[in-house]
C-alpha positions as CSV (number, residue, x, y, z in Angstrom):
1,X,-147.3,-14.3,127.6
2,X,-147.9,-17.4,129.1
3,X,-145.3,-20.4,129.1
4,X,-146.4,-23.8,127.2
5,X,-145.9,-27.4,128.6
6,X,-144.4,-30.7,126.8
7,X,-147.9,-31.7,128.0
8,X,-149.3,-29.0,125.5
9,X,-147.2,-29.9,122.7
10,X,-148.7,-33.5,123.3
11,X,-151.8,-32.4,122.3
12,X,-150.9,-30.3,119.9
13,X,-149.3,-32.8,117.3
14,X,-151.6,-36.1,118.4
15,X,-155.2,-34.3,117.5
16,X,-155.3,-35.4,114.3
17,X,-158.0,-33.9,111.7
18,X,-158.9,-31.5,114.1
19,X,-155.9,-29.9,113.8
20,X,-152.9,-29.3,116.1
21,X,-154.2,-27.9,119.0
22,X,-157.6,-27.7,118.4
23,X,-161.2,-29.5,118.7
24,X,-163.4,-28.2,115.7
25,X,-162.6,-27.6,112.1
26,X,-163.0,-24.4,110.9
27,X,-164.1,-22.6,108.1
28,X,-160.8,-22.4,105.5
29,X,-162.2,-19.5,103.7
30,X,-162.3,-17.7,107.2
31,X,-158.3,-18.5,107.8
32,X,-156.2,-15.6,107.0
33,X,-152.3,-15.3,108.2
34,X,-152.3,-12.2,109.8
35,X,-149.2,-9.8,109.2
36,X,-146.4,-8.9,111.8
37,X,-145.9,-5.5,113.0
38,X,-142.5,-5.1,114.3
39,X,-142.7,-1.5,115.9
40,X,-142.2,-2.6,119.4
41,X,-143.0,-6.1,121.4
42,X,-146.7,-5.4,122.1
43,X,-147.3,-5.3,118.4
44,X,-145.1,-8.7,118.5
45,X,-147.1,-10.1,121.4
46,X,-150.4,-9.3,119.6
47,X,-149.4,-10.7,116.2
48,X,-148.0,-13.7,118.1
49,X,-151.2,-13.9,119.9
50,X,-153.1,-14.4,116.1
51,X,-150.6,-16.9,115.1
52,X,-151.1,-19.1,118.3
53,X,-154.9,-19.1,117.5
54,X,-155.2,-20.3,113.9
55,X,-152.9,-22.5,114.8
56,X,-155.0,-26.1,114.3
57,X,-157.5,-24.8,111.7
58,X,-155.9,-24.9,108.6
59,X,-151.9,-24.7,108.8
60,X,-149.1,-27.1,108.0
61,X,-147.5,-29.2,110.2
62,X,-144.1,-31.1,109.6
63,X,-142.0,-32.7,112.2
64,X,-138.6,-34.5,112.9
65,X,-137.0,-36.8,115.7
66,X,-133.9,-36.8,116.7
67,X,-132.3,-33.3,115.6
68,X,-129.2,-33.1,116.8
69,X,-128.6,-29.6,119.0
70,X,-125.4,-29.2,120.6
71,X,-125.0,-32.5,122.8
72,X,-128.7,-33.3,122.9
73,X,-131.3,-34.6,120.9
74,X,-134.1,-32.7,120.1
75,X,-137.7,-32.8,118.2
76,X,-138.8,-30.4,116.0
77,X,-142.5,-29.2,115.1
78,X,-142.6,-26.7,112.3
79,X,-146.1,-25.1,111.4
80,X,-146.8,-23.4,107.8
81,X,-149.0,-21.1,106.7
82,X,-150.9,-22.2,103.0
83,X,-148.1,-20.0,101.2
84,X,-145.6,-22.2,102.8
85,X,-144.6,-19.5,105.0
86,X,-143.0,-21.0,108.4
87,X,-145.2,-19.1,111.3
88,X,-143.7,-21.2,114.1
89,X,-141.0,-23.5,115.3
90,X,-141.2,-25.5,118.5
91,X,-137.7,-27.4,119.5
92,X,-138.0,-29.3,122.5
93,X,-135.9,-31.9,124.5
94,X,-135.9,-35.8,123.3
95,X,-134.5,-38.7,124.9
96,X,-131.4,-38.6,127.4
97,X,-130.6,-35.1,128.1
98,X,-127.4,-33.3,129.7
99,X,-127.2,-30.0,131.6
100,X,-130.4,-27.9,131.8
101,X,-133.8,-28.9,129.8
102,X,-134.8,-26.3,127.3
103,X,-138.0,-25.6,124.8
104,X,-137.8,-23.1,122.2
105,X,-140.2,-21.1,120.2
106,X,-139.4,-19.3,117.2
107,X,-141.9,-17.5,115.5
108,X,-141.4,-15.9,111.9
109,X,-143.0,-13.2,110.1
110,X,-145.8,-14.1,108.1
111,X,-144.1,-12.2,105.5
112,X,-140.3,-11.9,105.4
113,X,-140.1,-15.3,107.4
114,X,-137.5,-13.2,109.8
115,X,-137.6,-14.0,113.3
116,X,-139.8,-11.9,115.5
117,X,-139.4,-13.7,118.9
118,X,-137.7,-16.5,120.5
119,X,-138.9,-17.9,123.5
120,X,-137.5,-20.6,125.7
121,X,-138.4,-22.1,129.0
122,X,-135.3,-23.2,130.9
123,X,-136.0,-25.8,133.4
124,X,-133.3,-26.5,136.4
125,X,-133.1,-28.2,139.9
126,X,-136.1,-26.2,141.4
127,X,-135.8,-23.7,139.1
128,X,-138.3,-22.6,135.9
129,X,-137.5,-19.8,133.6
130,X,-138.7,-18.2,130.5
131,X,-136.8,-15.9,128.3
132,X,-138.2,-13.8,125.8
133,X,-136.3,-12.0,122.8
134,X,-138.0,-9.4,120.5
135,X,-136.8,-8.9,117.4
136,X,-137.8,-6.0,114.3
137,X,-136.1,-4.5,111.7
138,X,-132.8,-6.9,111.9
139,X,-132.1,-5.1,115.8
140,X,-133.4,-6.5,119.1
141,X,-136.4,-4.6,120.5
142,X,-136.2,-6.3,123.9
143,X,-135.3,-9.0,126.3
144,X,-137.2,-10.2,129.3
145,X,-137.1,-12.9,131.5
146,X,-138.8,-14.1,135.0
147,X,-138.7,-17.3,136.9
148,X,-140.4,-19.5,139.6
149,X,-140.4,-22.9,141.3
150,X,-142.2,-24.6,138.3
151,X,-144.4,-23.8,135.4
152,X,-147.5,-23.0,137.2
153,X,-146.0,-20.1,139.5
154,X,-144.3,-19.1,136.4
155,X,-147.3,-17.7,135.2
156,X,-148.2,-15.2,138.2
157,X,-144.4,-14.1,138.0
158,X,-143.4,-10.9,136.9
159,X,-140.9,-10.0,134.0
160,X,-137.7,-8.0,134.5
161,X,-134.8,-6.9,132.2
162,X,-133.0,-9.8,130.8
163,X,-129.4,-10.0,132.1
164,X,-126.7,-11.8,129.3
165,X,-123.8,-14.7,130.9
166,X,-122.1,-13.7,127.9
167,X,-121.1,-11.8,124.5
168,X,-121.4,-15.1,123.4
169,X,-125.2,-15.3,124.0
170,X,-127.2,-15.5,120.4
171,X,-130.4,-15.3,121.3
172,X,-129.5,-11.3,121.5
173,X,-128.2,-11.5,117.8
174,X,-131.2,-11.5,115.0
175,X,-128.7,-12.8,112.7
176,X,-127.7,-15.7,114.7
177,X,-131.2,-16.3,115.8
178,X,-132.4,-16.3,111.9
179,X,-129.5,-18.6,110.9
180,X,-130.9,-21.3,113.5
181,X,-134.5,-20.8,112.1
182,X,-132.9,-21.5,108.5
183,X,-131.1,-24.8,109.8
184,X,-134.5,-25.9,112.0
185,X,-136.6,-25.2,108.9
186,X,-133.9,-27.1,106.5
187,X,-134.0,-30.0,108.8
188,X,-138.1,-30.7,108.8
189,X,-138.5,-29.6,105.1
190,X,-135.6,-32.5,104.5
191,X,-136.8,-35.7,103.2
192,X,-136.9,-38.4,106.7
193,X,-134.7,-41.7,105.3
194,X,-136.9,-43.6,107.7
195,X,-139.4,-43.1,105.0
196,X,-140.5,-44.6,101.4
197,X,-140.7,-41.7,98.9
198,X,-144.1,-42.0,98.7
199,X,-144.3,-41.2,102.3
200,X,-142.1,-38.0,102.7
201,X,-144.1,-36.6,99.4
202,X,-147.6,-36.6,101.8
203,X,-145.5,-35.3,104.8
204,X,-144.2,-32.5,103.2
205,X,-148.3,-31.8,102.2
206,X,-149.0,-31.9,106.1
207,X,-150.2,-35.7,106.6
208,X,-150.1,-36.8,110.1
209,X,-150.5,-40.5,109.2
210,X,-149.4,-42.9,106.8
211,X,-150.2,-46.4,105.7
212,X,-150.1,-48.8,103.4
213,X,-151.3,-52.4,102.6
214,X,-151.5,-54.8,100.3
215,X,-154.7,-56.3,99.7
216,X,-154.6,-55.2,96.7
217,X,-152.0,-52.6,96.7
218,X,-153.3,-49.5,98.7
219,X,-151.9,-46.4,100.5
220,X,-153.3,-43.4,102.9
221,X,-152.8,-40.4,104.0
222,X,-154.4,-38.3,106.5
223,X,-153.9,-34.4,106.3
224,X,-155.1,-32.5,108.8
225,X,-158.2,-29.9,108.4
226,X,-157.8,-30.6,104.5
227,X,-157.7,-34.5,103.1
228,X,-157.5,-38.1,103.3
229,X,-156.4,-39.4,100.6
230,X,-156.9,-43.2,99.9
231,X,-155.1,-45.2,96.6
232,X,-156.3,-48.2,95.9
233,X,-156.0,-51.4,93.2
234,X,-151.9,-50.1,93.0
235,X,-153.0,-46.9,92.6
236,X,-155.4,-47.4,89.6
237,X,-158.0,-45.9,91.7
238,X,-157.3,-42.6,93.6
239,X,-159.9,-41.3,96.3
240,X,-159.9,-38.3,98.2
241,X,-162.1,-37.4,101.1
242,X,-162.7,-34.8,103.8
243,X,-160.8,-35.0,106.9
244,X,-163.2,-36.0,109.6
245,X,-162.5,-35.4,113.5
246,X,-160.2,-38.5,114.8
247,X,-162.3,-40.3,117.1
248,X,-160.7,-42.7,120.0
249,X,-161.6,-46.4,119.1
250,X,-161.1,-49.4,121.1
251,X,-157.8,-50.2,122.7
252,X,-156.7,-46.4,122.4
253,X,-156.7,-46.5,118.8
254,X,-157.5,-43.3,116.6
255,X,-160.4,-44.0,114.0
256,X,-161.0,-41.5,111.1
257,X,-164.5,-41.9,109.2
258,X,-165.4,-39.9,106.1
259,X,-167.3,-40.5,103.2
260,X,-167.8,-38.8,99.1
261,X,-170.6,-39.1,96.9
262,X,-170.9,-43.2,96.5
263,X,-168.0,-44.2,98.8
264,X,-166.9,-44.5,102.3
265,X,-164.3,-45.0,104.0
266,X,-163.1,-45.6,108.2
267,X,-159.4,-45.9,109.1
268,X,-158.9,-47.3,112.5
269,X,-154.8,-46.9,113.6
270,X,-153.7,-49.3,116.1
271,X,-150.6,-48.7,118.5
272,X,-149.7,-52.5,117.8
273,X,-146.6,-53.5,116.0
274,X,-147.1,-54.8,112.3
275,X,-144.5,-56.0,109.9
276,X,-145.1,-56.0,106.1
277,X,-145.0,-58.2,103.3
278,X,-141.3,-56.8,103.3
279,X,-140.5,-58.0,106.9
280,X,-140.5,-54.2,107.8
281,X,-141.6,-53.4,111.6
282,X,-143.9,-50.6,111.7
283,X,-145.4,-49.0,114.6
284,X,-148.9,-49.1,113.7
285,X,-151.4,-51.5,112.4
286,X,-153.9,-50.6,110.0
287,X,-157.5,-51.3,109.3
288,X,-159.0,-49.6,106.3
289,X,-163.3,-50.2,105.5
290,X,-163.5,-49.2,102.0
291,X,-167.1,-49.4,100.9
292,X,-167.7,-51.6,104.0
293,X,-165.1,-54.2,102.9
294,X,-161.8,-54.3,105.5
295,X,-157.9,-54.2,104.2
296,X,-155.3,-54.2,106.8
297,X,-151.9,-53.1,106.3
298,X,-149.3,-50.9,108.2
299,X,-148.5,-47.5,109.3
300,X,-147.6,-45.3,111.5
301,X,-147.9,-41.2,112.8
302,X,-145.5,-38.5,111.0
303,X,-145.4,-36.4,113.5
């Protein structure tokens, strides 16, 4: 298999309606979560394979910032299934790290939510490698690992037998490996305290933006592949529309256009500081056309 980027994961959580990691919406009745198979790691590889590929049209994304993991900080992105089955989970460096620089992948069975395999790519002074741990029936199936200069002669390397440091080394232990999955999944499915209440109830339903304004009172939240959802008058008057492609506006801001029977509705996002009625600093600033009459407010991205 080959190894993923940061640059990868960029595009992953910033496409917006499109879905993480991919350009075109596709058909939700088409979707399904396909099914481990844990005889050996080609049957891992191949469900792993599926997973990787309806990634962006229809699952759930949730992410978190600063996630403490042993004396680094780290990010999470977690991806759900519609059953609110955890399929994948991405940890990778954040801010200032120490000793090597390490991504993880985790994926879950669609089914028992067990680990199947945990990847990571380890990256040293002139040194790049990726480890890979398969995992059925509560036993390790197999360990691999190969290196190279950097990422891109990582992929033309070859894999041999992983060798341990340790006894200590967890990523060999299914238990140890599922009891990190537990905390990483605890940790995004936790409410964020950076957030209003109103705000962590539309991230836990996927939304990868938030904003809100007060001209009258209004709020919205896009979800990717599925919603937009737009309250208005205080919430006297609750909309929901498709979720359009994000388009780039002006001054690299992300614009999302959508319309219902009798309404529409275009929500430009704006990298430009904004602070609230409540002297609150947000990262965003918000224009909302509803009906072809502008509200602006504040917001920001969830992921």
């Amino acid at each position: 298999m080959k190894p993923y980027s940061l640059v990868l994961m960029a595009a992953i959580v910033l496409s917006a309606c499109a879905g993480p990691g991919s350009e075109q919406q596709a058909d939700s009745a088409a979707t399904e979560t396909p099914e481990a198979v844990t005889a050996s790691a080609a049957d891992i590889s191949a469900y792993v394979g599926d997973v990787d590929e309806q990634i962006g049209q229809q699952y759930r994304t949730l992410a978190v910032h600063n996630y403490t993991r042993g004396d680094n900080a780290a990010g999470i992105v977690a991806i759900f299934n519609d059953h609110n089955q955890p399929l994948r989970l991405y940890i990778y460096p954040e801010g200032k790290q120490t000793g090597d620089q390490t991504e993880t992948w985790i994926y879950l069975d669609s089914l028992t939510a067990k680990p199947v395999l945990l990847r990571e790519i380890v990256a040293t002074a002139g040194k790049v490698t990726e480890n890979s741990f398969y995992f059925g029936n509560n036993a390790l199936l197999q360990a691999e690992t190969r290196e190279a200069k950097d990422l891109t002669a990582l992929e033309e390397a070859e894999f041999r037998p992983y060798q341990s440091p340790g006894e200590a080394d967890f990523r060999l232990q299914p238990a140890a490996v599922d009891s990190l999955a537990k905390q990483v999944i605890s940790a995004v499915e936790a409410d964020r305290k950076d957030l209003s209440k109103e705000a962590n109830y539309v991230r836990k339903q996927g939304a990868a933006y938030w904003a809100t304004g007060n001209e009258p009172g209004w709020s919205l939240a896009v979800i990717p592949n599925k919603k937009i959802l737009f309250n208005f008058n205080y919430g006297e008057d609750k909309y929901e529309f498709p979720c359009s492609d994000a388009q780039k506006g002006n001054k690299e801001s992300t614009e999302f256009n959508s319309k219902i029977e009798g309404h529409t509705l275009v929500a430009k996002f704006e990298n430009k500081r904004c602070t609230d009625d409540a002297d609150i600093s947000h990262p965003m600033t918000v224009t909302v056309t509803f009906d072809g009459k502008s509200y602006r407010g504040c917001g920001q991205s969830l992921y």
